[in-house]
GUSE-721919 format. One record per residue (C-alpha): residue number from 1; residue in one letter; chain; y, z, x. Coordinates in pm, 1 decimal. Each point is the difference from the previous one (the first is absolute). Layout:
TIFI    n  res  chain     north        up      east
TIFI  NUM    A      A         Y         Z         X
...
//
This chain:
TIFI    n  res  chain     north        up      east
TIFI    1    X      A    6780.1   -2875.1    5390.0
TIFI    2    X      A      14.6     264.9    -250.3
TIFI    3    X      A     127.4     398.4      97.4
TIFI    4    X      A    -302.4     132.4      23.5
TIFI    5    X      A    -183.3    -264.4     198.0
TIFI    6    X      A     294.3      53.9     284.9
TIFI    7    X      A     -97.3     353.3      43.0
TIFI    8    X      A    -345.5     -19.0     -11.0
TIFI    9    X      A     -24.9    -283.5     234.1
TIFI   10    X      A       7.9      79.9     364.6
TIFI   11    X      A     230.7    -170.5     213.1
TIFI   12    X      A    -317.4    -189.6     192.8
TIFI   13    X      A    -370.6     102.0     -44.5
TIFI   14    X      A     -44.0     105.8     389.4
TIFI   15    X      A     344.6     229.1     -86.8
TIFI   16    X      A      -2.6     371.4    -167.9
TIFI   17    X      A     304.5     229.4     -57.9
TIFI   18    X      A     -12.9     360.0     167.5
TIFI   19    X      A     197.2     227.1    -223.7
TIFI   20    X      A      16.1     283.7     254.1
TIFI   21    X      A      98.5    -132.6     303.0
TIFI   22    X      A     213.1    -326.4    -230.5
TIFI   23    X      A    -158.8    -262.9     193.6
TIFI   24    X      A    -164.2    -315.3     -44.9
TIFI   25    X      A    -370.1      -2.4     165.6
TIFI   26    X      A    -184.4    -272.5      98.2
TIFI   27    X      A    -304.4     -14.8      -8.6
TIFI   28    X      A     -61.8    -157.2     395.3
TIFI   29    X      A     191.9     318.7     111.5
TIFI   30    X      A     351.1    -141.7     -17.5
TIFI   31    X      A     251.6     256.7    -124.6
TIFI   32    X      A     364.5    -177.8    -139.8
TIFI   33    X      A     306.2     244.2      12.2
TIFI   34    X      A      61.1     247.1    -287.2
TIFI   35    X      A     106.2    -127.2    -306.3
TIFI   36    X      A     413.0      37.7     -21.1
TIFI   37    X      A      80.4     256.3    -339.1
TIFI   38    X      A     171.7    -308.5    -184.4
TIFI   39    X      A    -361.3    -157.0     -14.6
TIFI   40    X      A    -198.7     336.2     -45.5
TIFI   41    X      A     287.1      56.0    -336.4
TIFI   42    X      A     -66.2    -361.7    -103.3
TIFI   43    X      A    -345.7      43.9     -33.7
TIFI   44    X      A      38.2     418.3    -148.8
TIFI   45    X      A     214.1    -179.3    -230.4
TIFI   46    X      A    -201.9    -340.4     -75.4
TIFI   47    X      A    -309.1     280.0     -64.2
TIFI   48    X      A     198.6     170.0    -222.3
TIFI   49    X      A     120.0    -232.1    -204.4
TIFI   50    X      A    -384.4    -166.9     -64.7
TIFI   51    X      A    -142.6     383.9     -62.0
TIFI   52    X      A     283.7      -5.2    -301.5
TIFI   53    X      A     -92.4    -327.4    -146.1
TIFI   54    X      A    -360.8      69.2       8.5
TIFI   55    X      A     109.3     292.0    -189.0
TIFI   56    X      A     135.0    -162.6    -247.5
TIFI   57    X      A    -218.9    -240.0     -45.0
TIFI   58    X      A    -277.8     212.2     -50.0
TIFI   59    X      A     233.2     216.5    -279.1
TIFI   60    X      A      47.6    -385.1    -175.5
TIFI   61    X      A    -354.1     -38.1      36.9
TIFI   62    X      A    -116.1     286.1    -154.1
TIFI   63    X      A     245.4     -23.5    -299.8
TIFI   64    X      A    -104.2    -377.8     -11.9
TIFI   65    X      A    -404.6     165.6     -25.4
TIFI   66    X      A     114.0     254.2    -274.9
TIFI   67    X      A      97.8     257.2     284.1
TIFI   68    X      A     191.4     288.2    -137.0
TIFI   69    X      A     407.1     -16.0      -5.3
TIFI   70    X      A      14.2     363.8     151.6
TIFI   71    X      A     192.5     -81.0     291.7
TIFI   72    X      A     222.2    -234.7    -170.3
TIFI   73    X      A      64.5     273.8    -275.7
TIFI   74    X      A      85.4     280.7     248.8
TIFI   75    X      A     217.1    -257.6     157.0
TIFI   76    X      A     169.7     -58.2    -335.5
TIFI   77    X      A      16.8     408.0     -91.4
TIFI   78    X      A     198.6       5.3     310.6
TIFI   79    X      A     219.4    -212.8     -13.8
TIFI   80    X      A      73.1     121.0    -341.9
TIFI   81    X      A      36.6     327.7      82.0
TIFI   82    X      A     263.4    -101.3     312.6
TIFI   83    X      A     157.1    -217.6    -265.6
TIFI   84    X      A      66.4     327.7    -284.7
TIFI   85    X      A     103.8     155.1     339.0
TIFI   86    X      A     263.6    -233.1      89.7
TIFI   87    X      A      96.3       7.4    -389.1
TIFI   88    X      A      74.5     351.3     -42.0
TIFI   89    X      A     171.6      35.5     331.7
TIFI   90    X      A     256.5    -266.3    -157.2
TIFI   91    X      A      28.6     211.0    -290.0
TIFI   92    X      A      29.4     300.5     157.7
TIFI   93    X      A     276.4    -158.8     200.1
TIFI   94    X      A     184.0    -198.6    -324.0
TIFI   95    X      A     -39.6     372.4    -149.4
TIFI   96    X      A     219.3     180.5     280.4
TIFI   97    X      A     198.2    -302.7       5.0
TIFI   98    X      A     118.4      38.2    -351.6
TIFI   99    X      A      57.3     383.9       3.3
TIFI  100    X      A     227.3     -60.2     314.6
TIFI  101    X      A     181.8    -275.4    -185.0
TIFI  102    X      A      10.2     229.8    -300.1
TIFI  103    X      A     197.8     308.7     207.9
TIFI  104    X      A     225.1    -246.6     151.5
TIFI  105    X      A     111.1    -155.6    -397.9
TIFI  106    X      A      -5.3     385.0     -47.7
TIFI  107    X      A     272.1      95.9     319.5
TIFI  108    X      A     205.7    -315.5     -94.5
TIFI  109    X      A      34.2      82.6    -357.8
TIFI  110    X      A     105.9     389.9     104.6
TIFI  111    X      A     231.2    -183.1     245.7
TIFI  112    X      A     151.1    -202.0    -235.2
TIFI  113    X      A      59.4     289.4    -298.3
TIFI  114    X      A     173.0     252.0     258.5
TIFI  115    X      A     230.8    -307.9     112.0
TIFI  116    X      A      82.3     -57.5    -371.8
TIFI  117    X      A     101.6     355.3     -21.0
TIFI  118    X      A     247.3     -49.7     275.8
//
């Protein structure tokens, strides 16, 4: 059985879920105890996770139909733009590094002329 045929199948045809009160109704008047939050999650979570492959199905299908690549070129400016981020952070940081490695060759080689002149 298949995602979405789990969550839009009720539990038993004579059986409907009551979001506000989270409890089971029957339909002969029969009320079952609420729902416990581990099975309330599991089904947030099971919903979830069949909204976002709809989602993407639909963006596959539309690229598939000659949809536009807008999304998936926004994506892409993104990530590029994170990735030239990242980039000159490490230079930035390689940059300071080598002026700080600089001074030090700088202090060493002062240090080591006055102790020749000793």
């Amino acid at each position: 059985m298949r995602l979405h045929e789990i969550i839009q199948t009720p539990i038993s045809p004579t059986i409907s879920y009551d979001i506000k009160t989270n409890r089971l109704d029957f339909d002969d008047g029969c009320v079952t105890p609420r729902l416990g939050l581990k099975h309330v999650h599991r089904m947030k979570l099971l919903r979830r996770r069949y909204l976002k492959q709809q989602a993407q199905l639909r963006e596959l299908r539309g690229l598939m139909y000659g949809g536009s690549l807008s999304v998936k070129q926004t994506e892409v400016a993104a990530a590029q733009a994170e990735l030239e981020a990242i980039q000159s952070q490490i230079a930035n940081e390689i940059q300071a590094a080598e002026l700080e490695q600089a001074r030090k060759d700088k202090l060493t080689k002062n240090a080591l002329r006055y102790i020749k002149r000793l």
